[in-house]
C-alpha positions as CSV (number, residue, x, y, z in Angstrom):
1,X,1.6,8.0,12.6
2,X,1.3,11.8,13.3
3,X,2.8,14.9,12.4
4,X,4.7,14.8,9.3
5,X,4.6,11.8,7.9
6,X,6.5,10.1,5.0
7,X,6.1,6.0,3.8
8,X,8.0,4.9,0.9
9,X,6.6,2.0,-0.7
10,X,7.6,-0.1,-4.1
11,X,4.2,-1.9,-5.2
12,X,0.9,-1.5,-4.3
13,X,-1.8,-4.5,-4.5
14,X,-5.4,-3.6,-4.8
15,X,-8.4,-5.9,-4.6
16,X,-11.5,-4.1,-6.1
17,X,-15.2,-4.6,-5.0
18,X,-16.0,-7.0,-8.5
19,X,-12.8,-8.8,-7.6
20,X,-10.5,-7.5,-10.1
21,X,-6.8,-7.3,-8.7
22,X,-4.2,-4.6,-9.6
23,X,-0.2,-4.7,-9.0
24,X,1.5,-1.4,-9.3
25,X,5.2,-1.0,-8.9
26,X,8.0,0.6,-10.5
27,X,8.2,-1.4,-13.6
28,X,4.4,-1.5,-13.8
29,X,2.2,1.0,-15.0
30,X,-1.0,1.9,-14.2
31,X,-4.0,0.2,-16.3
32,X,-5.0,2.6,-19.4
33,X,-9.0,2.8,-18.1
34,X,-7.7,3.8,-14.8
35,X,-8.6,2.2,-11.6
36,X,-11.9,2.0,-9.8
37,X,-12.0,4.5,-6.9
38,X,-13.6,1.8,-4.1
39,X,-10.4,-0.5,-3.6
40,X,-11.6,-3.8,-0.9
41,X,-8.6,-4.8,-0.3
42,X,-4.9,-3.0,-0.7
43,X,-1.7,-4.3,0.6
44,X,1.8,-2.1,0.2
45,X,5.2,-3.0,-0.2
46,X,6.5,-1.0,2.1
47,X,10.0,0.0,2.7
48,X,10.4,2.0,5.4
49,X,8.6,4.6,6.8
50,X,9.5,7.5,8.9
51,X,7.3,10.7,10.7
52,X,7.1,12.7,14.2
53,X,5.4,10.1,16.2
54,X,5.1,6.7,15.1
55,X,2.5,3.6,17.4
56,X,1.9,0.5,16.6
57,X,-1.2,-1.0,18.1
58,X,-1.0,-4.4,16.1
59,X,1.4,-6.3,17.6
60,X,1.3,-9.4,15.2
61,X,3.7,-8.2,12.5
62,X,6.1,-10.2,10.1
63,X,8.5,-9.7,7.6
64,X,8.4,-11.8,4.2
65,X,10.0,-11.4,1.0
């Protein structure tokens, strides 16, 4: 994606280097303590996703709900 550039997600998963997991969504708040800057691993709900010029070089994509 280039130029502007907007995604709208509704959770974020995060994996962190000591193998703790985090869910964030709309009905979940982060952790009180924060969350560790180095995230392994992070997957995104997304929902759609628009900008100026958008390329997909992965061509092994799915849907799932």
């Amino acid at each position: 994606m280039r130029g502007d550039v907007a995604v709208y997600v509704n959770s974020l998963t995060a994996t962190t280097a000591d193998g703790h997991s985090y869910t964030l969504g709309a009905d979940t708040p982060p952790p009180k303590d924060g969350i560790a800057p180095s995230l392994v691993r992070v997957t995104l709900g997304l929902v759609g996703a628009r900008a100026d010029q958008i390329s997909y070089s992965n061509t092994d994509q799915r849907l799932s709900e």
